[in-house]
N, C-alpha and C positions, 0 to 999 in steps of 0.2 A: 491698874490694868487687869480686866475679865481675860483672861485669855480662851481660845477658838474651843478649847474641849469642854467648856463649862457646860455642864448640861442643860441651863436653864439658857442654851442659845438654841432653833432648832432650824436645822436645816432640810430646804428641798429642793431635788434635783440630784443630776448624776456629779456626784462628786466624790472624788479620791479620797480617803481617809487612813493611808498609809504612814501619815505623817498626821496626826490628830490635833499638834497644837498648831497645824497647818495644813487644815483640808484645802485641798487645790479641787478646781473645773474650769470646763473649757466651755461650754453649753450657756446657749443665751437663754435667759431666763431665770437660771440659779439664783434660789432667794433663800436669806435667811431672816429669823424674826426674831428680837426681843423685846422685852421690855424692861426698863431704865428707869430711877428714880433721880431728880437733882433738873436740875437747869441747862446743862451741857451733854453733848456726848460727842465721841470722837471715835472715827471706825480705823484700824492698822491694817490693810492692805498691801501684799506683794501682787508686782504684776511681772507677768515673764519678759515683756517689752522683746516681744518677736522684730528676729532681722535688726534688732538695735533700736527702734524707733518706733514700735507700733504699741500705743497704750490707750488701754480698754475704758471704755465708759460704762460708770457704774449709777444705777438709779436708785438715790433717798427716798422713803415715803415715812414719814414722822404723823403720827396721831392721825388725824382728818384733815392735814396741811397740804396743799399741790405737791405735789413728790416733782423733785429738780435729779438733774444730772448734772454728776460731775465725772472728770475725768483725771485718771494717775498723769502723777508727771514724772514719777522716777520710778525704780526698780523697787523701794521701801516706802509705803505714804502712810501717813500720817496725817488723815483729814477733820476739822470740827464741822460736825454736817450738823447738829442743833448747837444753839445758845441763846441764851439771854426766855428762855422754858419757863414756863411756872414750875415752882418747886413742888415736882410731885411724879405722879407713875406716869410714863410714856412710852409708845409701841414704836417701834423703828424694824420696820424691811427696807432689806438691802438687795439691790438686784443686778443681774450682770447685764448690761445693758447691750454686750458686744457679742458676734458669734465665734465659736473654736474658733474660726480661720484666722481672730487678732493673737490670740495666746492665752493661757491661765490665768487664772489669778490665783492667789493664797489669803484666804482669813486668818487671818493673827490675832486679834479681838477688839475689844473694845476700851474704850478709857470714856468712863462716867463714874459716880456716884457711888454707883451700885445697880445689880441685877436684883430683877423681880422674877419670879414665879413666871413663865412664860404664858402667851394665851393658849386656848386650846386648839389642836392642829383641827382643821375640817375634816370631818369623813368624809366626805365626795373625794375621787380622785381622776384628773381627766391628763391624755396625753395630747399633743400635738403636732404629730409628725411631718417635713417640709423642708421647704428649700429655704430661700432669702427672702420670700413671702412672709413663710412662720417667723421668722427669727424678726423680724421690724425692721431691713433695711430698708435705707433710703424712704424710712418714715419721718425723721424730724428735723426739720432746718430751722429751731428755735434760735442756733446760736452759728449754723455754716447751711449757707444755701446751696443746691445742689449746683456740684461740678465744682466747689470748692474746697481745699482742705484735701485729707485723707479721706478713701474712699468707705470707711468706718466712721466717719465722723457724723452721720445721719441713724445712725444704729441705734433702734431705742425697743429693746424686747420686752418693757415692763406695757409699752402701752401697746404692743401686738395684739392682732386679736385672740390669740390663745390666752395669752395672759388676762387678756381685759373678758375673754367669756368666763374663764375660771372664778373673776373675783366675784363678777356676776353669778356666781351660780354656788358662791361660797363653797369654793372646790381647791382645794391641793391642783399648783399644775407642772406638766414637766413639757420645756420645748425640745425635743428631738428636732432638730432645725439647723441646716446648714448650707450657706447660699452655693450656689449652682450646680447643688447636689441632683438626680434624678434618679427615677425608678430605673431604665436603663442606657441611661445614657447622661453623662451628667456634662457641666460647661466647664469654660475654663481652664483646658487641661487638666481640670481634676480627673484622677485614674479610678475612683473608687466612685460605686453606687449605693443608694444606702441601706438596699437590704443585705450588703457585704459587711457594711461599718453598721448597725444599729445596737448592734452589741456590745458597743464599744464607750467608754466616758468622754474619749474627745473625738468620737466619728472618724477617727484615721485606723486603716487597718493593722497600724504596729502596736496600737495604743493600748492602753491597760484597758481591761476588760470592767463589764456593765454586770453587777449582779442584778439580772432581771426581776427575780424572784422580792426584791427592795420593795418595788412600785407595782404594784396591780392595781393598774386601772378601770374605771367603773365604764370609761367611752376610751375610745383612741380615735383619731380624727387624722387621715391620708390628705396630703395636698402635694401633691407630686406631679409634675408631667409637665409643666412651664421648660422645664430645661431639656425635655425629651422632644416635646413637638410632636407633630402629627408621625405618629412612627408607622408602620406594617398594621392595624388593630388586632389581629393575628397575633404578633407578638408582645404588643401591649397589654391585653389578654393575660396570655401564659405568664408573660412578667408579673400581672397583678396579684392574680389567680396564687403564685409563689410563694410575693411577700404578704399573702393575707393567711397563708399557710404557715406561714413563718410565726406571724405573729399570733396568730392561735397558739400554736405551741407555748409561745412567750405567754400570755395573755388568755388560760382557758376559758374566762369568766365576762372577757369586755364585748361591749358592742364596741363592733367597728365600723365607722362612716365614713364614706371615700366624699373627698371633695374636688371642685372643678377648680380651676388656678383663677383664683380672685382677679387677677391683672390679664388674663389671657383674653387676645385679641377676639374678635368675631369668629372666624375658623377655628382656633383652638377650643373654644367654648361649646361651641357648635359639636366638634368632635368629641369631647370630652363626654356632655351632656348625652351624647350615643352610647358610646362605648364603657365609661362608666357605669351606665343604664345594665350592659349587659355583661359586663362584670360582676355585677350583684344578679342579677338573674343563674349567673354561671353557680357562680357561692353558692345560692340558697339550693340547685340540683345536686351541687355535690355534698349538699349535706349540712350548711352552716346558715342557719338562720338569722344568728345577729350580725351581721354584715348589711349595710344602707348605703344611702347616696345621697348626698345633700348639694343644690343648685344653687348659690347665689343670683340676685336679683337682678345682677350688673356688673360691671367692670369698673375696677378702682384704680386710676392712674393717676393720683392727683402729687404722688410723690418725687423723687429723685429716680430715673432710669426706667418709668412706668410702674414704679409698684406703689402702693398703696401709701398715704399719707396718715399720720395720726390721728386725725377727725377717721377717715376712711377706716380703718381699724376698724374704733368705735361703730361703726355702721357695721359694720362687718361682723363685727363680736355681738352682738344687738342681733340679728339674723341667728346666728351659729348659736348661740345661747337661746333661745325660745326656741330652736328645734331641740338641742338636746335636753332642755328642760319637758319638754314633751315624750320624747325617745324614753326618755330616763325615768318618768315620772318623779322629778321632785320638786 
């Protein structure tokens, strides 16, 4: 048994380390990476199983092999995600496939062979801020077609397109992403917006607190407004105008790119493509020049509830990654 504090595991993403032989996160996308020698490996897993019954899907990606999801079935797991390996060094990331709104998880470690020397982390580092868009839901019905099962069961934020620009662009990434979240106005009965909760490890405003200063980012990338709608633009504005302020503060060094809601109908796009326009016009008068706007090509509804399907993604992260490969120069 490696256990979770071994240094040669490393992790990325906002994760709790109050408890080090059990870092908990709530945040889809939390990855960590090692690398293993031997034939086998096996990951030890707590999951908090919210409300009794809600348990997170978590995504394997072993060497150059298709990365699978699986999913806890109890409160303690204990899963063999490789066997039958050639005897020798292997890379295994581990990814949360689910968002806050399922529950925690806790890494407890590993059981293999042995740990190697980890690979080296990228120096690129990109965020991606968002609602159920960013996060991958209602992207994969490999194993529950939509409108079936639990309404997490299509949740896959390793093959979102934040994730999927990042690896593209050999980047470090974090999704700040939490479904029917909005800049001011979120769905769902959710009470909170996310520039109240972004300072936060699991986006709830009671929750333990996000040392910012961890992750500075080289881009941050906004995808907000699917859950607000066509607001007042007046106060969409002032609203943006805010958390772009906000995140400056967080963030002295990033370029920040607003984007239009990949899924968002004809009118919302339409309005987006405005008002976003003059959003960044507002920015660069008052003084902030790295601040952009990026327009997708099209609308992706090919998933569960209109959002975006895993192929879709791909497309998606395909776009977003050659412009920030341009933006960024690298």
């Amino acid at each position: 048994m490696i256990a979770a504090d071994d240094r040669r595991i490393q992790y990325t993403g906002r994760i709790d380390f109050s408890d080090p032989k059990k870092p908990r996160f709530w945040a889809p996308g939390v990855y960590l990476t090692a690398r293993f020698r031997g034939t086998y490996c096996d990951i030890v897993v707590n999951d908090e199983v919210l409300w009794g019954n809600s348990h997170n899907y978590i995504e394997i990606a072993i060497d150059d092999k298709k990365p699978f999801r699986i999913q806890t079935k109890e409160k303690i797991n204990t899963v063999r995600v490789a066997d039958g390996l050639a005897n020798g060094p292997h890379t295994i990331t581990v990814t949360k496939d689910t968002e806050a709104g399922i529950g925690y998880l806790e890494f407890v470690g590993f059981r293999c062979a042995g740990l190697l020397a980890p690979p080296k982390l990228p120096r690129h580092k990109l965020e991606f801020i968002g609602d159920s868009i960013s996060s991958g839901t209602g992207s994969d019905t490999s194993e529950k077609p939509c409108n079936t099962g639990q309404w997490y069961d299509q949740h896959n934020a390793y093959m979102s397109y934040g994730a999927t620009t990042a690896r593209l662009l050999g980047a470090q990434a974090h999704l700040s992403a939490v479904a029917g979240i909005g800049l001011t106005h979120s769905c769902c009965n959710m009470k909170v917006v996310m520039p109240q909760v972004f300072d936060r490890i699991n986006f709830q405003d009671n929750g333990p607190k996000w040392d910012l200063r961890k992750y500075q980012p080289d881009a941050v990338t906004v995808c907000l407004g699917q859950n607000d709608g066509q607001i007042d633009p007046t106060a969409f504005a002032d609203a943006y105008i805010a958390f772009i302020k906000q995140l400056r503060s967080d963030y002295p060094r990033a370029q920040i790119v607003l984007l239009n809601s990949p899924m968002g109908d004809s009118g919302l796009v339409a309005y987006q493509k405005l008002n976003l326009t003059k959003v960044v016009e507002r920015a660069k008068r008052e003084g902030d020049p790295r601040v952009h706007a990026f327009f997708f090509s099209q609308s992706f509804n090919g998933g569960c509830g209109g959002h975006p399907n895993v192929e879709q993604h791909q497309q998606i992260a395909g776009e977003l990654s050659a412009y920030l490969k341009q933006l960024l120069k690298w």
